[in-house]
CHARMM internal coordinates of N, CA and C (Angstrom, degrees):
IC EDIT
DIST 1 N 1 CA 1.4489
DIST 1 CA 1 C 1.5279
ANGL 1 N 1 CA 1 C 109.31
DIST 1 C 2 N 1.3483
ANGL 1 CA 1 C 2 N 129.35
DIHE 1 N 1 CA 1 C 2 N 140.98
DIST 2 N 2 CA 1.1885
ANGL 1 C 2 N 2 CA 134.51
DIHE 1 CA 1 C 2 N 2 CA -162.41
DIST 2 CA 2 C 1.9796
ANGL 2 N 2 CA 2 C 110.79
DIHE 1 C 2 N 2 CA 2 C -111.21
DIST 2 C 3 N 0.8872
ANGL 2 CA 2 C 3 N 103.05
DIHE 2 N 2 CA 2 C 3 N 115.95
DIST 3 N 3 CA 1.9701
ANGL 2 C 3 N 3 CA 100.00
DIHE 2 CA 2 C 3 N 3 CA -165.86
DIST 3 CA 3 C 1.3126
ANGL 3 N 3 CA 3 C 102.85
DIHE 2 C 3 N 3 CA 3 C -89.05
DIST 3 C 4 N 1.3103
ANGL 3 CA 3 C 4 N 122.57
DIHE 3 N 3 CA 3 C 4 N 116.06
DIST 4 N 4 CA 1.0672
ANGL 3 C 4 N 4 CA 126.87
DIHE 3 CA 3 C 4 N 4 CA 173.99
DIST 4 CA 4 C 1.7437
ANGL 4 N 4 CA 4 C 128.36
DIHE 3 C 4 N 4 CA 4 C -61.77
DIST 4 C 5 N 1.2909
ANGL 4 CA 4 C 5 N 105.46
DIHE 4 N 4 CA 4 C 5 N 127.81
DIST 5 N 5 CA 1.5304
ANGL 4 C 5 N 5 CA 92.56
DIHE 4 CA 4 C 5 N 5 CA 174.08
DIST 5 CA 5 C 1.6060
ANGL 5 N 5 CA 5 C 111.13
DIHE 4 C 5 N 5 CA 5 C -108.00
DIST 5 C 6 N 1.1991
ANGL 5 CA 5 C 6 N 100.07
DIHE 5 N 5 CA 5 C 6 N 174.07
DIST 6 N 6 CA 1.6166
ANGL 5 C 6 N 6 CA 110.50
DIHE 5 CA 5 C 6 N 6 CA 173.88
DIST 6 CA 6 C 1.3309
ANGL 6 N 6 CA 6 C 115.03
DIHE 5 C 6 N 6 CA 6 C -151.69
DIST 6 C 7 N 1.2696
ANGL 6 CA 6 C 7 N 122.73
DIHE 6 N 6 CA 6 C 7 N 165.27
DIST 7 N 7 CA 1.5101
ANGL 6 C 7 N 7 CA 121.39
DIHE 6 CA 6 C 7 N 7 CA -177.66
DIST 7 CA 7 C 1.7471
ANGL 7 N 7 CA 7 C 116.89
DIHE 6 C 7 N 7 CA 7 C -97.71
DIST 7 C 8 N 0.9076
ANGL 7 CA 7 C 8 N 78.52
DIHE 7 N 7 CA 7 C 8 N 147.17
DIST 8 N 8 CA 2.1682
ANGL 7 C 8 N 8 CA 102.49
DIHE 7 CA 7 C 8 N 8 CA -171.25
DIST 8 CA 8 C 1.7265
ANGL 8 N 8 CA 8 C 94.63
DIHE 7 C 8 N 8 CA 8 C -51.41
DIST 8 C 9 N 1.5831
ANGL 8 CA 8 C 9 N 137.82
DIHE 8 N 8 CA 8 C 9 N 112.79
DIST 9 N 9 CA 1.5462
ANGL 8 C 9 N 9 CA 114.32
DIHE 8 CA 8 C 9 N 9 CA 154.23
DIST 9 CA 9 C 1.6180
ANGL 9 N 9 CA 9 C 131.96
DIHE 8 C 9 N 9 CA 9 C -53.19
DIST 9 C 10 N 1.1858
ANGL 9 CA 9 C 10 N 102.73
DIHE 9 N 9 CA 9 C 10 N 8.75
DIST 10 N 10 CA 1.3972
ANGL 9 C 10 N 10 CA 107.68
DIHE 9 CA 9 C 10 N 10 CA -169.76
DIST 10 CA 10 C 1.4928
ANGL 10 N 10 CA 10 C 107.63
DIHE 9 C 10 N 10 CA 10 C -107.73
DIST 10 C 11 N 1.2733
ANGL 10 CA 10 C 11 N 109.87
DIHE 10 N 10 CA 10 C 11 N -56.30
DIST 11 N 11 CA 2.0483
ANGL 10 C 11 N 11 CA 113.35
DIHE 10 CA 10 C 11 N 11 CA -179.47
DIST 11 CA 11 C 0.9984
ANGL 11 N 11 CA 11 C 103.39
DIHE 10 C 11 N 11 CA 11 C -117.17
DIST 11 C 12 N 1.9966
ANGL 11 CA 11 C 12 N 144.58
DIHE 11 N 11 CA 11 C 12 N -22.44
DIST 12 N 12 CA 1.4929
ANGL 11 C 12 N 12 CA 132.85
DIHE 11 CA 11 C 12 N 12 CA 176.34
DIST 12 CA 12 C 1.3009
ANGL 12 N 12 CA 12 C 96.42
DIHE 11 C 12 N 12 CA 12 C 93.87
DIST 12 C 13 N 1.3222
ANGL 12 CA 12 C 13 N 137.47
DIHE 12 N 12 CA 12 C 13 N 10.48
DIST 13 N 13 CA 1.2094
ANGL 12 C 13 N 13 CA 138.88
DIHE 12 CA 12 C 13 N 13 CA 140.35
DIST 13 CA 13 C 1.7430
ANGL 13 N 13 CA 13 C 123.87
DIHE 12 C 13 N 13 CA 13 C -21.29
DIST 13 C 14 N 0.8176
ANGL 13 CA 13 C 14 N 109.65
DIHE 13 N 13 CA 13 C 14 N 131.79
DIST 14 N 14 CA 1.9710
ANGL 13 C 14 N 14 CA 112.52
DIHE 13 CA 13 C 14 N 14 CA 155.06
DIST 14 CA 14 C 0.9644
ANGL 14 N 14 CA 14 C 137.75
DIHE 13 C 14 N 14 CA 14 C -53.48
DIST 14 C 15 N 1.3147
ANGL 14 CA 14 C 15 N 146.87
DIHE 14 N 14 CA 14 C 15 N 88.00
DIST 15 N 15 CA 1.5461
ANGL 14 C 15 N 15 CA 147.40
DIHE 14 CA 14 C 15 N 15 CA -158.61
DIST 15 CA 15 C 1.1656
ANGL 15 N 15 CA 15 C 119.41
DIHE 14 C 15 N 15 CA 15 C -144.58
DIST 15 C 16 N 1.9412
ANGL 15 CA 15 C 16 N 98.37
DIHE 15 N 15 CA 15 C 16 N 116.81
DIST 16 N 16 CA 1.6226
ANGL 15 C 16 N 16 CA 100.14
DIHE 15 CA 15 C 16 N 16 CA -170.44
DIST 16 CA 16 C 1.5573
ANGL 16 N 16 CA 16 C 110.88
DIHE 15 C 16 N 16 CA 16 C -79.96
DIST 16 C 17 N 1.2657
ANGL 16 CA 16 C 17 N 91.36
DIHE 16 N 16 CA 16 C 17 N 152.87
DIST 17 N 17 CA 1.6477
ANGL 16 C 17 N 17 CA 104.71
DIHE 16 CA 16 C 17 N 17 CA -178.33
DIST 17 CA 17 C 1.1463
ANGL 17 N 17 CA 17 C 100.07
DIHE 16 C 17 N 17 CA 17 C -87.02
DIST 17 C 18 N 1.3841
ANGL 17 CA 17 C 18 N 125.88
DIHE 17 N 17 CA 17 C 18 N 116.39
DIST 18 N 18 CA 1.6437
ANGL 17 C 18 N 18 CA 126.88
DIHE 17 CA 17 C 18 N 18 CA 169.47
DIST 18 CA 18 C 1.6172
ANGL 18 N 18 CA 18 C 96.36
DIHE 17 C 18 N 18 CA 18 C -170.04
DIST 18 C 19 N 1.3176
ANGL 18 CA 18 C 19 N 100.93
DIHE 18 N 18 CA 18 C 19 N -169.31
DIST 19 N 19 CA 1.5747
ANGL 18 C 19 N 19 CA 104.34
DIHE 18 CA 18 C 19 N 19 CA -175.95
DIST 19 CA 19 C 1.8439
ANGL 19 N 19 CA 19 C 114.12
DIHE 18 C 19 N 19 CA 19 C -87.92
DIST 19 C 20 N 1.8419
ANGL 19 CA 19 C 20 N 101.85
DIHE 19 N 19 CA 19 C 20 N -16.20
DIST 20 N 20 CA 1.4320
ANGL 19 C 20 N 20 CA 102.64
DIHE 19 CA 19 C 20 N 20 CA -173.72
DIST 20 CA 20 C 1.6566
ANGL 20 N 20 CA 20 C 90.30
DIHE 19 C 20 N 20 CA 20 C -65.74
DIST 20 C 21 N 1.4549
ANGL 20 CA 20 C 21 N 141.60
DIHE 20 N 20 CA 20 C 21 N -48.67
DIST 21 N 21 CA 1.1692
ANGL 20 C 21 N 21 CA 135.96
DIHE 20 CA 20 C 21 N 21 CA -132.48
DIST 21 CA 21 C 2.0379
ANGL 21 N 21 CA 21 C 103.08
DIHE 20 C 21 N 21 CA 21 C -94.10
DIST 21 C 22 N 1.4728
ANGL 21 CA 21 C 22 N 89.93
DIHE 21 N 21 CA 21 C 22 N 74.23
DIST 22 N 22 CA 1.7508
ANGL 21 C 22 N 22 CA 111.17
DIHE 21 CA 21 C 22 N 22 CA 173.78
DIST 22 CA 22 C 1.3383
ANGL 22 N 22 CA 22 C 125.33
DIHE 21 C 22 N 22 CA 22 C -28.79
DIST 22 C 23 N 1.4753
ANGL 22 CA 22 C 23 N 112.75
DIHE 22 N 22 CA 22 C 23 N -18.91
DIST 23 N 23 CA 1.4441
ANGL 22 C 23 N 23 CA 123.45
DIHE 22 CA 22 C 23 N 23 CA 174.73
DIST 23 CA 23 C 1.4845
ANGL 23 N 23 CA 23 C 115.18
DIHE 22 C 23 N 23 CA 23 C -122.90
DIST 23 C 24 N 1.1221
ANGL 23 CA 23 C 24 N 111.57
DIHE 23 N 23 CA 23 C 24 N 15.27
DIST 24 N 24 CA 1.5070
ANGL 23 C 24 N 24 CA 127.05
DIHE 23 CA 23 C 24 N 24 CA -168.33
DIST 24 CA 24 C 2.2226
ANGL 24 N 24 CA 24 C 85.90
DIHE 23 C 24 N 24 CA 24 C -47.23
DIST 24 C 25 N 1.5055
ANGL 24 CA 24 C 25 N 123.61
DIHE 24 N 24 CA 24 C 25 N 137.34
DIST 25 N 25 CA 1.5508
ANGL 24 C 25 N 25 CA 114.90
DIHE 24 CA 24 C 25 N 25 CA -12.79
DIST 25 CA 25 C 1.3983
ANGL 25 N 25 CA 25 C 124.30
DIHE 24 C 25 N 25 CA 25 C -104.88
DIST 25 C 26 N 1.7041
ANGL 25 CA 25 C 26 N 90.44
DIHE 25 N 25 CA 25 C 26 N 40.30
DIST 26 N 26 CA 1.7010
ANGL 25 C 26 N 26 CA 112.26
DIHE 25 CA 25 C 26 N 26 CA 169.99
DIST 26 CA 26 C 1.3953
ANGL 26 N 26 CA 26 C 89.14
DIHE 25 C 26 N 26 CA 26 C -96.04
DIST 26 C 27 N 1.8184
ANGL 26 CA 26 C 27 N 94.07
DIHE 26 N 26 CA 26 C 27 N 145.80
DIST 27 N 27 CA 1.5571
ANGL 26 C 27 N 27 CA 118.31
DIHE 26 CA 26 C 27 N 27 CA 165.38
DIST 27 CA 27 C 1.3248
ANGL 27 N 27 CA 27 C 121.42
DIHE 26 C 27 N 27 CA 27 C -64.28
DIST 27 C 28 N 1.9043
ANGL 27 CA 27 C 28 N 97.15
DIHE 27 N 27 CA 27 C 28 N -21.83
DIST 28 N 28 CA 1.7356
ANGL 27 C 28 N 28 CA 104.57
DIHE 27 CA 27 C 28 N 28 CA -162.66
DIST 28 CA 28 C 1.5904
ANGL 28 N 28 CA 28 C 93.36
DIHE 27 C 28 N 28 CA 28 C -159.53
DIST 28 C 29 N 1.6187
ANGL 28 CA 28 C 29 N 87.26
DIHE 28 N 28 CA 28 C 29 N 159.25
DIST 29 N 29 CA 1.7864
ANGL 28 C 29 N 29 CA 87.48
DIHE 28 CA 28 C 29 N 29 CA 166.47
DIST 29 CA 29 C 1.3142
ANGL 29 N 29 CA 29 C 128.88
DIHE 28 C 29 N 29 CA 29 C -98.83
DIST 29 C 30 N 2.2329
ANGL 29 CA 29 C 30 N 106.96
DIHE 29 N 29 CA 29 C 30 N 33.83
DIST 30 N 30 CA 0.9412
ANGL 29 C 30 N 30 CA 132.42
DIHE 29 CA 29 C 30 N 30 CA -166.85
DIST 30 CA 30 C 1.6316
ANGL 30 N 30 CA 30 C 83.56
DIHE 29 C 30 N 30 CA 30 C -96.01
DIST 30 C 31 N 1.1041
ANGL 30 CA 30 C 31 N 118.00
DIHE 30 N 30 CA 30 C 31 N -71.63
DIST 31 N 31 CA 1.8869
ANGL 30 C 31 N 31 CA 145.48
DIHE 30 CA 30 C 31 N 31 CA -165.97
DIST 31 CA 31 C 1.3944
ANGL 31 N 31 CA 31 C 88.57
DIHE 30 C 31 N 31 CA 31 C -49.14
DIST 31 C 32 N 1.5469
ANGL 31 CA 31 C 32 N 131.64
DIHE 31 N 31 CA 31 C 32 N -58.63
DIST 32 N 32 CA 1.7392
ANGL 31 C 32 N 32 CA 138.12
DIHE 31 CA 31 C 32 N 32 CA -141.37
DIST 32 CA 32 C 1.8536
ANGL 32 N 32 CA 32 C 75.15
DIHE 31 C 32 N 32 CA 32 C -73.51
DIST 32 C 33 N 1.7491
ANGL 32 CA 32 C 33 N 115.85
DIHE 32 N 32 CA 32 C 33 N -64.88
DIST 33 N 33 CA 1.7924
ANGL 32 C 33 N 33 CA 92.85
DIHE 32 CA 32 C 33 N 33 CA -156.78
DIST 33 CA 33 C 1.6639
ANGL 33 N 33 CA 33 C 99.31
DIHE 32 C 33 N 33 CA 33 C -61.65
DIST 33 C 34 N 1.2426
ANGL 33 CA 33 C 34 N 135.17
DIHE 33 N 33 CA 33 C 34 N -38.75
DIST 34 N 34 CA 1.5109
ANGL 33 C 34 N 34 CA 131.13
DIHE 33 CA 33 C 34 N 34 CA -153.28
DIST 34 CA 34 C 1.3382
ANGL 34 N 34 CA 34 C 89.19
DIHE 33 C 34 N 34 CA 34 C -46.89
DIST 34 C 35 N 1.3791
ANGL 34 CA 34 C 35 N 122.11
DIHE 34 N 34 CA 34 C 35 N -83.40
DIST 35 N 35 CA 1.5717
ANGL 34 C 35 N 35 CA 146.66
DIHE 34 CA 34 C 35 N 35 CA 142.61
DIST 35 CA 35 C 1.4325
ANGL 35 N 35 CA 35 C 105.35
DIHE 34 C 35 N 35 CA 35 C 38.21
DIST 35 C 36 N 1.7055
ANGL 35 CA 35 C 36 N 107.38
DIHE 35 N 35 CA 35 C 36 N -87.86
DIST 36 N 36 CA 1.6864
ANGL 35 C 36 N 36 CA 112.28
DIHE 35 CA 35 C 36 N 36 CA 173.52
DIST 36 CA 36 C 0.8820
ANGL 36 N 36 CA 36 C 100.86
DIHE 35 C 36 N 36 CA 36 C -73.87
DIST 36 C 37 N 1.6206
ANGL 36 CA 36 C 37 N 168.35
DIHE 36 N 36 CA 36 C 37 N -17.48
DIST 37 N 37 CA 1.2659
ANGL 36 C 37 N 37 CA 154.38
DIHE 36 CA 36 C 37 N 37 CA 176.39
DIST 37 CA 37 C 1.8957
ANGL 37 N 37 CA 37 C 93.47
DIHE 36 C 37 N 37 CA 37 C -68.14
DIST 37 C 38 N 0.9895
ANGL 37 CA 37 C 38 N 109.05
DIHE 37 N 37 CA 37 C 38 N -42.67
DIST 38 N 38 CA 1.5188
ANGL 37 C 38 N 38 CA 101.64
DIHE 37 CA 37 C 38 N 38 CA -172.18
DIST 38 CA 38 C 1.5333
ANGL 38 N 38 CA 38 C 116.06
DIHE 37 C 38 N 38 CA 38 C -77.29
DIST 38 C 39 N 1.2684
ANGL 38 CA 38 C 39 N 115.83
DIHE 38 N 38 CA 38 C 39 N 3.16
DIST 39 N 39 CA 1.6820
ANGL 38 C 39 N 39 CA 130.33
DIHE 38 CA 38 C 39 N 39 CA 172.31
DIST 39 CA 39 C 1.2978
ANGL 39 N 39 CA 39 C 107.57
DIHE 38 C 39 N 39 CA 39 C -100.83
DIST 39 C 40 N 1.6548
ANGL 39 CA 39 C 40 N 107.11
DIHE 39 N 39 CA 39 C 40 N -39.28
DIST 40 N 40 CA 1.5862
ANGL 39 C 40 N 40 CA 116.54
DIHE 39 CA 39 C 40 N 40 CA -177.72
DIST 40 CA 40 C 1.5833
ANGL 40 N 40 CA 40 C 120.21
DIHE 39 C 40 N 40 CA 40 C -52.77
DIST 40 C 41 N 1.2454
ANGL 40 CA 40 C 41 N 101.54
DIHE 40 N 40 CA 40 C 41 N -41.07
DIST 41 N 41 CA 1.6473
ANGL 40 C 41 N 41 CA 128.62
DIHE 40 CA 40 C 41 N 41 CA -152.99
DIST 41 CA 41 C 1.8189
ANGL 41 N 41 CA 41 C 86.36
DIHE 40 C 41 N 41 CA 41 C -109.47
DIST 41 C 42 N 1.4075
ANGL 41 CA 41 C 42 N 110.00
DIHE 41 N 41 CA 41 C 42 N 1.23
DIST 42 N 42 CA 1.6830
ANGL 41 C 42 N 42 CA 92.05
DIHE 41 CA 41 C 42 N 42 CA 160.13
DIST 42 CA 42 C 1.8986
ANGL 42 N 42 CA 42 C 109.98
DIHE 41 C 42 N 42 CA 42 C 68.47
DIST 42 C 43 N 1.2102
ANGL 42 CA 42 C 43 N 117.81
DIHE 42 N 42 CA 42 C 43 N 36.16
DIST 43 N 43 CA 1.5998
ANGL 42 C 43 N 43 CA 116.37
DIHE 42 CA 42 C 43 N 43 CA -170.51
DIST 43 CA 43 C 1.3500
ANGL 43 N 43 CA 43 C 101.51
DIHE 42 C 43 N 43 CA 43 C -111.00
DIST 43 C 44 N 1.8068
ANGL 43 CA 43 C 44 N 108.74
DIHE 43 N 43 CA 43 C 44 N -6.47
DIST 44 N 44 CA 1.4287
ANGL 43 C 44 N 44 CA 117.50
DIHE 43 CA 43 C 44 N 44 CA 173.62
DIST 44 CA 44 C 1.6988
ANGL 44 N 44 CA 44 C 113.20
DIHE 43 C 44 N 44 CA 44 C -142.33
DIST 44 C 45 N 1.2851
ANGL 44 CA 44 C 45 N 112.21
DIHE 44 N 44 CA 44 C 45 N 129.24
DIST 45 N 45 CA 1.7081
ANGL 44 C 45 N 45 CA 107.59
DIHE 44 CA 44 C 45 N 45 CA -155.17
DIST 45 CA 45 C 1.8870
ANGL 45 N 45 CA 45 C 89.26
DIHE 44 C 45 N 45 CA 45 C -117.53
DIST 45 C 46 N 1.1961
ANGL 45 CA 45 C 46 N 100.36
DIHE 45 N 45 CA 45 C 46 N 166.42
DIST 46 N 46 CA 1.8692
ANGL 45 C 46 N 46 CA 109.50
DIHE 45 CA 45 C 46 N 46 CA 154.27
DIST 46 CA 46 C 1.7190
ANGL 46 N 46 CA 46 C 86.79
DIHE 45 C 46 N 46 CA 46 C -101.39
DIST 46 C 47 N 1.5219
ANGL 46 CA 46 C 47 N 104.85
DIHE 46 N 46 CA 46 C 47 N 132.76
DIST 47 N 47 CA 1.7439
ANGL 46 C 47 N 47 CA 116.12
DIHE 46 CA 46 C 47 N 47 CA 159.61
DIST 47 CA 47 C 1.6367
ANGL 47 N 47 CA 47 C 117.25
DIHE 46 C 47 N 47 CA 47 C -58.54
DIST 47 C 48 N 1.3510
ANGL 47 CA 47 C 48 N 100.49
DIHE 47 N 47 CA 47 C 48 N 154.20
DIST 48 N 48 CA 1.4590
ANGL 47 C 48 N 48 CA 120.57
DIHE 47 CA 47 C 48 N 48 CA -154.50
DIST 48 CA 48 C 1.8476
ANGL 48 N 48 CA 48 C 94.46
DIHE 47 C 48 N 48 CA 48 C -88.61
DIST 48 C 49 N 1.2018
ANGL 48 CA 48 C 49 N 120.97
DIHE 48 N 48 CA 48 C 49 N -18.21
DIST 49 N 49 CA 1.4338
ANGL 48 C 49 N 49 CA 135.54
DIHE 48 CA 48 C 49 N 49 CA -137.78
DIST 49 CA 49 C 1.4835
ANGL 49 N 49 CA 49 C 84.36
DIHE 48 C 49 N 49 CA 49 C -62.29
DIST 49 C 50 N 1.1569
ANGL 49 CA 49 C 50 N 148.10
DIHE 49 N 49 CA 49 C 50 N -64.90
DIST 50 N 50 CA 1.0481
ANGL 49 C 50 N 50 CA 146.31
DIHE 49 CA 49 C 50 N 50 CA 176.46
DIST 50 CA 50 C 1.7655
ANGL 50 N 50 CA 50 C 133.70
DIHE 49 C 50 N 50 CA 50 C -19.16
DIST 50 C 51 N 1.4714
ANGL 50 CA 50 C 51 N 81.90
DIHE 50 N 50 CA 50 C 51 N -16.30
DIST 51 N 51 CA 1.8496
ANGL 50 C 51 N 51 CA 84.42
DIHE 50 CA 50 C 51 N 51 CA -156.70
DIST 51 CA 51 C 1.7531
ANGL 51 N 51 CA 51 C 90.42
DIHE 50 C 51 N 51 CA 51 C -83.70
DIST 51 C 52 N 1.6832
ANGL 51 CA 51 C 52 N 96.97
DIHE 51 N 51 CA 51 C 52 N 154.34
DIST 52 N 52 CA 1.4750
ANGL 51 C 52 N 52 CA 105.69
DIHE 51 CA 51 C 52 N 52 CA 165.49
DIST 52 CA 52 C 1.6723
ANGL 52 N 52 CA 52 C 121.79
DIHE 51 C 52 N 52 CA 52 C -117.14
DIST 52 C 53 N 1.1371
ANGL 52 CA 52 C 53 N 113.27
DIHE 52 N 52 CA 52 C 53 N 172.47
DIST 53 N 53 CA 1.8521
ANGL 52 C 53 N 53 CA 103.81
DIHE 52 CA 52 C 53 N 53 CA 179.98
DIST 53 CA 53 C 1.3325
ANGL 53 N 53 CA 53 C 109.91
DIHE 52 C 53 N 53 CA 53 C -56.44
DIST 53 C 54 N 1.4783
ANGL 53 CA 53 C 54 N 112.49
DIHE 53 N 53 CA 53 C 54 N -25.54
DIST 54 N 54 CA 1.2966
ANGL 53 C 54 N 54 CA 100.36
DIHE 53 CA 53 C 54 N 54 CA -170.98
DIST 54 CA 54 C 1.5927
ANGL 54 N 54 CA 54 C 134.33
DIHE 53 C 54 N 54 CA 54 C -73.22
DIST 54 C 55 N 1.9813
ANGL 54 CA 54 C 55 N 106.16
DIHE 54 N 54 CA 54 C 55 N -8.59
DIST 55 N 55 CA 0.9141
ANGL 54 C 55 N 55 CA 142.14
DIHE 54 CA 54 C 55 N 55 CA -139.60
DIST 55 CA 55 C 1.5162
ANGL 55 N 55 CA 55 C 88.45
DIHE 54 C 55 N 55 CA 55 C -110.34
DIST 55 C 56 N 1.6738
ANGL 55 CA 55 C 56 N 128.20
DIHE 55 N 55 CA 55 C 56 N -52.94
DIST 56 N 56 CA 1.2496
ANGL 55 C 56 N 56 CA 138.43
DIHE 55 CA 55 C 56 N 56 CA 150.14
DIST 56 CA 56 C 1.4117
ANGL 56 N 56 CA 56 C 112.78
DIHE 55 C 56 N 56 CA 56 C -31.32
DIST 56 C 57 N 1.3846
ANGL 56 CA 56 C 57 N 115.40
DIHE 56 N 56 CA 56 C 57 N -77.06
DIST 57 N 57 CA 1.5673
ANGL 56 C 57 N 57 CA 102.13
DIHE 56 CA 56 C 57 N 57 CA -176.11
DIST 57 CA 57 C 1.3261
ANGL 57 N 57 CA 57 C 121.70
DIHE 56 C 57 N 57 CA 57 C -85.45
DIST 57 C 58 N 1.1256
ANGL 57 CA 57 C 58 N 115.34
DIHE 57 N 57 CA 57 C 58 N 41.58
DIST 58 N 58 CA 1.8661
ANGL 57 C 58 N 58 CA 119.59
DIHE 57 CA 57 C 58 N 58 CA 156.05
DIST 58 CA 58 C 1.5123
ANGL 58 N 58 CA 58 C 98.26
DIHE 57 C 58 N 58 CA 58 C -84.59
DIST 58 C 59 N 1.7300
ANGL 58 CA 58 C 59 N 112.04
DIHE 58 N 58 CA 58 C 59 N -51.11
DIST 59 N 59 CA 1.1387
ANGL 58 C 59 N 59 CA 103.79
DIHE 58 CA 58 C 59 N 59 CA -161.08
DIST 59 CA 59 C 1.6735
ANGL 59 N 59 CA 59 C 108.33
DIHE 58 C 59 N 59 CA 59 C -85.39
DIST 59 C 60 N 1.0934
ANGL 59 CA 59 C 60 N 137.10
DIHE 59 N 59 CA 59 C 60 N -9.49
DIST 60 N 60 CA 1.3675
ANGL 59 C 60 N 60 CA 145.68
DIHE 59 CA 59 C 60 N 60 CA 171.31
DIST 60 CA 60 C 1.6276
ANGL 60 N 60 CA 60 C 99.51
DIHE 59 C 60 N 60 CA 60 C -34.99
DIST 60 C 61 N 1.4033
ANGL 60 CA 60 C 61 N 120.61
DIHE 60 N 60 CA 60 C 61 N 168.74
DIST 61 N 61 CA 1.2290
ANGL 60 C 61 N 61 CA 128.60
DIHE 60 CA 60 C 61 N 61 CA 162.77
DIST 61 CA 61 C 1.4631
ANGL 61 N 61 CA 61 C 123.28
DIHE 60 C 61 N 61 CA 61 C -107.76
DIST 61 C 62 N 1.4199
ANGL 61 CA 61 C 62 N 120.64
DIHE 61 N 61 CA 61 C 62 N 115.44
DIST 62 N 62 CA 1.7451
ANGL 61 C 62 N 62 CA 127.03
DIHE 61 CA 61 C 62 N 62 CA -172.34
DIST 62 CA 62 C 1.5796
ANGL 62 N 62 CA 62 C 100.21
DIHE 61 C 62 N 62 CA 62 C -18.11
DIST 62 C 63 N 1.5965
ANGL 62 CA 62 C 63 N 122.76
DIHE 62 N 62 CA 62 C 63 N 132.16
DIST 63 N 63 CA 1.2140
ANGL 62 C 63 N 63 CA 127.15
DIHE 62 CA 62 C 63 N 63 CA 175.03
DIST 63 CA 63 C 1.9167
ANGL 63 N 63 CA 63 C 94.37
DIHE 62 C 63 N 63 CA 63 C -72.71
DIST 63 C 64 N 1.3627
ANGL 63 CA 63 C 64 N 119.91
DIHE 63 N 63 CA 63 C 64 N 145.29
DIST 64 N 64 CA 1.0190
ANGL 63 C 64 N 64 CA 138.05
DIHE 63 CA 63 C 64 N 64 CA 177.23
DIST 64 CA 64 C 1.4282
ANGL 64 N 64 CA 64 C 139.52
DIHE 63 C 64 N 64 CA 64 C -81.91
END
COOR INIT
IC SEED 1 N 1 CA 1 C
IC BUILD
């Protein structure tokens, strides 16, 4: 049987896919926090491109 590896999103590291690899598809649970710290702190977004006006004025506040 052949174990697949894959690379770390954090350093591009080697990391086998199996059940030993605790941070699978972090190398470490050094890379996994950097990782969400770098989602946390907003250094990586999903794009806005999607949004429509209509989507804007849901969240607007009732004109008065």
């Amino acid at each position: 049987m052949t174990i697949k590896t894959v690379s770390c999103p954090s350093c591009s590291a080697p990391v086998e896919w199996s059940a030993k690899s605790a941070f699978r598809p972090f190398c470490s649970e050094r890379c996994k926090l950097q990782y969400l710290g770098a989602w946390a702190t907003e250094r990586y977004r999903i794009p806005e491109s999607g949004r429509t006006s209509q989507d804007t004025d849901a969240t607007s506040p009732p004109a008065s």
